[in-house]
N, C-alpha and C positions, 0 to 999 in steps of 0.2 A: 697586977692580976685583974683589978676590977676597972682598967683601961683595956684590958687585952682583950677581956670577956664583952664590955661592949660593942667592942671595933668585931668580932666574930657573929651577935646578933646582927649589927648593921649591915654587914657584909650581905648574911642571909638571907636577912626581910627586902634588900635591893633588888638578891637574886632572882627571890619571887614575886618580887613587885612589876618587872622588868614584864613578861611576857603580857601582863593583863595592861600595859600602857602602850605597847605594839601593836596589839592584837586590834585594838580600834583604830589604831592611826591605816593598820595594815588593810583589812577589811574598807574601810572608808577610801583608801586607794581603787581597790579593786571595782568597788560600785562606781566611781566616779569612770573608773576606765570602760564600764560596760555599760553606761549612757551614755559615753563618747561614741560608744559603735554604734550603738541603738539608734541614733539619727539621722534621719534620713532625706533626704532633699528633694523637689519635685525637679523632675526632667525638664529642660526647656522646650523638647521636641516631645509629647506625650506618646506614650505607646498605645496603638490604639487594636483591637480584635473583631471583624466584623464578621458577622454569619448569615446567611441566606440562603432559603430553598427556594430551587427553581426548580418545577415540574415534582421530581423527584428525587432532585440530588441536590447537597447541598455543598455551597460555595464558603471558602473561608479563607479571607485575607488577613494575612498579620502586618503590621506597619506601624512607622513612626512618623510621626505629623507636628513637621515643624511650621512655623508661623511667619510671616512675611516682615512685620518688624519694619513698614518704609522703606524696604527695599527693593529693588528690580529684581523680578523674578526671574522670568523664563528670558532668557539672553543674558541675565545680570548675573545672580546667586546660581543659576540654574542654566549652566553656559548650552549654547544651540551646537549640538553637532556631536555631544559629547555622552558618553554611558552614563546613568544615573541612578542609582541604585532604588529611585522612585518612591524616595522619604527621607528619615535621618536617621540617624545613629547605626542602622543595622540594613542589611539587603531586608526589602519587601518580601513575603513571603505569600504563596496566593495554592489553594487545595480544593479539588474537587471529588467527590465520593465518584462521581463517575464520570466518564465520557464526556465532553463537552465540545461544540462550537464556539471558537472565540475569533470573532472577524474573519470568519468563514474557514477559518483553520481549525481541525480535527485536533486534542488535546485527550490522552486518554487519563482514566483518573488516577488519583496521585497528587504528590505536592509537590511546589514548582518554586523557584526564586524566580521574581520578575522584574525585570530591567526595562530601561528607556531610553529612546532617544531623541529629545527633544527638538525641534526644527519652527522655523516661525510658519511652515508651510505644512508640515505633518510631523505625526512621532511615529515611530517605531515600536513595539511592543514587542518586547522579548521576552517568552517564555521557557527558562529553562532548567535543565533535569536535575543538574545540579543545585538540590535544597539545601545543603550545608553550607553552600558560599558563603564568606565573610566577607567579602566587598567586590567593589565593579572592577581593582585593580587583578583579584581571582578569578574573574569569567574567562571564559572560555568559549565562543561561536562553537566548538563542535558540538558542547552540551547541549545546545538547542532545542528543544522539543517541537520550537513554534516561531517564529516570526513573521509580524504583520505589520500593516501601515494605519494611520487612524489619522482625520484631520478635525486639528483642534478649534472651537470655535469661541468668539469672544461672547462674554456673558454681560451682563451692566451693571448688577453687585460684586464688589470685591469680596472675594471670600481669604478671610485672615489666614486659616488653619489650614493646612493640605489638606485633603479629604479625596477617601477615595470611597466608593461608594455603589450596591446595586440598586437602580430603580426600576422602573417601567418593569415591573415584576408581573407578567401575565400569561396564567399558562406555564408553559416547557421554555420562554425565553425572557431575558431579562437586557438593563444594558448597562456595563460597567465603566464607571465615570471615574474621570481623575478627573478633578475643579483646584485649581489656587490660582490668587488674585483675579485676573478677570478672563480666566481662560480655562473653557473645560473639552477634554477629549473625550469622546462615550465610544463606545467599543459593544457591538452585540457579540452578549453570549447566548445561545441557544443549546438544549439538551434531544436527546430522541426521546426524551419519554411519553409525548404523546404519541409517537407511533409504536412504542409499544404496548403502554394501554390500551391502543386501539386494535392491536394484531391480539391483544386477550381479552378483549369485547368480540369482536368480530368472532371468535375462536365461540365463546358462546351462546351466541348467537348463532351460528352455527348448528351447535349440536343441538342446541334448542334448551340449552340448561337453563331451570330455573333459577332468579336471584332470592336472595332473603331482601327482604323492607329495604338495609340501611342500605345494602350495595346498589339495589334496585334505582333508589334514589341516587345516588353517589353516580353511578353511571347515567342516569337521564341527564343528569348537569353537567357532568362531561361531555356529553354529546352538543347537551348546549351550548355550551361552555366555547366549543373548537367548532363549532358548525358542520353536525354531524348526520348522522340522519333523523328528522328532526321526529318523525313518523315512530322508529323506534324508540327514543326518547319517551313519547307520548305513552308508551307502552308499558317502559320501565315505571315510568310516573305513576301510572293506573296501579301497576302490580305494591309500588311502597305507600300508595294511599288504601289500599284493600285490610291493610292491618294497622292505619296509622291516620284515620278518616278526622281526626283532630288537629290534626300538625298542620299548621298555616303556612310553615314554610314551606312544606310539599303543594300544598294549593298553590301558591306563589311563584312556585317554579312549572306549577303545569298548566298555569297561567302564559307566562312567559314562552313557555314553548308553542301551546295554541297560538296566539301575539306571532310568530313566527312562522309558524306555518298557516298566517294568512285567515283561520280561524275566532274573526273576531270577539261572536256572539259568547261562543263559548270560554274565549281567553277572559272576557269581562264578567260572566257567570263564575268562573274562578275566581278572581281578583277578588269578587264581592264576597265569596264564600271567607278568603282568607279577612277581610277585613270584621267580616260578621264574627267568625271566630276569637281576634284579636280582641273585638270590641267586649267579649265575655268576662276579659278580666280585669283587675281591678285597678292595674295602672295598667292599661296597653301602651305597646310599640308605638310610638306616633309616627316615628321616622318608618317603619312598615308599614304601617297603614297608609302613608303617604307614597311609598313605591307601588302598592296596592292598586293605590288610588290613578298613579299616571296610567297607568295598565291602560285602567277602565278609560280616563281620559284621551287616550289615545287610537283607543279603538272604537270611540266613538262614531 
């Protein structure tokens, strides 16, 4: 009896013993299993996002940028003659908010999978409708929205990392670069936005509407800016310095336009007002006072 009764406790205290000796082995599986997922590894070809306003639209290329690693690129890794989906891992992906000129091709806005074809004499630049693409083996010539020719030219820095890239940013136009190892293609893109700023300047102009200060200002420098009429410019300038007779960068800029329309005395009377201004405070602009300064050096 008093064998029977203990084999009955033991039995018991096992059965309850059992779950709280699982329960950690079990648990401690689990967290191990979800800092196995948790890990994450860097791409060899990094995903890269670039963004850019030109004029008044703005540009956005998505891409993977793989790295040259000693190898022959363009004829080697990157054979001549052949589709490239113009990165790694994934088709390039290239968006514009609106309208654009790209190597004198019309591209309306939207976003676009962009393809290449590489040549030691020129590339190809394929712009097409089809965004969803998943590889160059998927394209399609009739989705085209655009193809152009571009010639590549040699550079003297190796550039490791693919890089695509907008510079010469001025104004309504920019120019879009592809650069790896020692070879970069640039591509103009240009926008209509400054003809249509100027078909809604001209419009007010026109009717003779008044501007408020900021716009005032904003539109003189865009006249400046695209070489405009330099006369009303000088206009808009007077009308955003009438309520804003402190602001040096308005001096600055009505400087610059007298400086242009040949107005010297009076360009370097400005210059000197902006500098007198600047000099009022307690750390001035040196680098404006120094743009100030060629004004007046120049119209000497």
């Amino acid at each position: 009896m008093i064998q029977s009764s203990c084999l009955r406790s033991l039995l018991v205290s096992t059965l309850f013993a059992l779950p709280f000796v699982a329960e950690p082995l079990l648990s401690g599986s689990l967290r191990a299993a979800e800092e196995e997922k948790k890990i994450e590894f860097p791409s060899a070809s990094q995903h890269s996002v670039v963004k850019q306003r030109v004029g008044l639209t703005d540009v956005e290329v998505d891409y993977s940028r793989p790295n040259k690693n000693d190898r022959e690129i363009f004829g080697g890794l990157v054979p001549y003659g052949k589709l490239w989906r113009t990165g790694a891992n994934a088709v390039t992906k290239i968006k514009f908010s609106k309208a654009v000129m790209l190597g004198g091709k019309g591209i309306p806005a939207g976003e676009y999978a962009l393809f290449t074809i590489p040549t030691a004499d020129d590339w190809t630049i394929i712009v097409s409708k089809d965004a969803k693409v998943q590889s160059a083996a998927d394209y399609k010539q009739e989705n085209d929205a655009a193809r152009l020719t571009a010639k590549p030219e040699p550079i003297p820095n190796t550039i490791e990392t693919f890089t695509i890239g907008l510079g010469d940013v001025k104004g309504a136009s920019a120019t879009l670069n592809f650069l790896w190892d020692k070879t970069r293609v640039p591509v103009k893109l240009t926008t209509n936005d400054v003809e249509q700023v100027s078909k809604q300047l001209d419009a007010v102009v026109s009717a003779g509407t008044p501007l408020d200060p900021r716009t005032a200002y904003q539109a003189a420098a865009f006249y400046y800016d695209n070489n405009k009429d330099m006369n009303q410019a000088a206009k808009w300038i007077d009308q955003a310095l009438e309520k804003n007779p402190d602001a040096y960068f308005m001096h600055y800029k009505k400087a610059q336009i007298q400086a242009k329309l040949g107005n010297k005395k009076e360009a370097i009377a400005s210059a000197q007002k902006t500098i007198d201004i600047l000099k009022k405070n307690k750390t001035p602009d040196e680098s404006a006072i120094k743009n100030a300064q060629q004004i007046i050096d120049s119209s000497n």
